[in-house]
Phi, psi and omega in degrees: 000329198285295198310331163284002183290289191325280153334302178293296192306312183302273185342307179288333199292326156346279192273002168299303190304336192296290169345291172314332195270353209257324141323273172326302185279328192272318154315311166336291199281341186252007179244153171279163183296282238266325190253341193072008204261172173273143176292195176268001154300297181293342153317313193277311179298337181294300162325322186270324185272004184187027161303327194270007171277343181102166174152198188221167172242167170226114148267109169273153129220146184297112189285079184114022194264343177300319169301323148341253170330313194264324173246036172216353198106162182264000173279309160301325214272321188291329191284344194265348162273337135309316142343254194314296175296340162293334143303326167268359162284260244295313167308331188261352184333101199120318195268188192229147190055063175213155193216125148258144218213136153240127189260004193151134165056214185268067164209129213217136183222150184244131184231097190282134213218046192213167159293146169199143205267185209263343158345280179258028124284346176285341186276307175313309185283329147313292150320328184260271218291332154322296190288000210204018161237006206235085163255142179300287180319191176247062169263148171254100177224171182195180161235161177232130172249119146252172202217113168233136150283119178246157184267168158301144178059012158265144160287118210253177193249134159269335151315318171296282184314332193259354171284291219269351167285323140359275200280347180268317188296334207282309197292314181307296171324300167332277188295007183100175212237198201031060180214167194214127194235155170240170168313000000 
């Protein structure tokens, strides 16, 4: 009886690890490494499973982060990227149907996946850039947002919203910054 204990224990301790290892490859492929937020993989399936209801996009990019990375380091410029997700775990934190993706470099998106009127995203994209304007350290850094809206029950392109969320943060960039323009 103790060698079929033994067997059994070893065979769970097994699958245990499999488990584990397997839990280790689905964070891989869908969190960026360095912020823990979800990717632009994990993005599209997220988009694709929860469009049709309508919503909106938020494209950040970090306003003054090159400066960053260049007189304080790229180890400092990761911890202000770590930094900054954790302000967007905290923002979106509480609501439903909603996702922050990091997409690369300093760009970063929020993706609502409900109706919201152009109101409270304008009071919500206020609310984000107060906060992504507050640093412990003295970096002179902020974000510029852009914002496209899609409507319900169309097939929407997550490229195209990310184009045109894209050309609005860019447009926002021009006239200046730590500000949020829509599509």
């Amino acid at each position: 009886k103790s060698q079929f204990d033994a067997r059994s224990i070893t065979l769970l301790q097994r699958i245990v690890r499999m488990f584990s290892y397997y839990l280790d490859l689905e964070r891989f492929a869908y969190r960026d490494s360095l912020t823990d937020l979800y990717n632009r993989h994990f993005l599209t399936r997220f988009f694709d499973g929860n469009s049709k209801a309508g919503g909106s996009i938020f494209f950040l990019d970090l306003d003054g982060f090159k400066n960053v990375n260049d007189l304080y380091g790229h180890e400092t410029g990761d911890l202000v990227l770590k930094e900054v997700a954790a302000k967007l775990q905290q923002f979106i934190e509480g609501q439903t149907d909603v996702l922050a993706a990091r997409l690369g470099g300093d760009e970063f998106l929020i993706c609502f996946a409900k109706p919201v009127s152009a109101a409270e995203l304008s009071e919500w994209a206020t609310r984000l850039l107060a906060s992504l304007s507050q640093w412990e350290a003295d970096y002179s850094l902020s974000a510029s947002i852009g914002i496209a809206q899609y409507p319900a029950g169309g097939n929407q392109d997550l490229r195209e919203l990310l184009r045109q969320a894209d050309h609005a943060l860019y447009q926002e960039k021009k006239s200046g910054k730590n500000c949020y323009s829509f599509y």
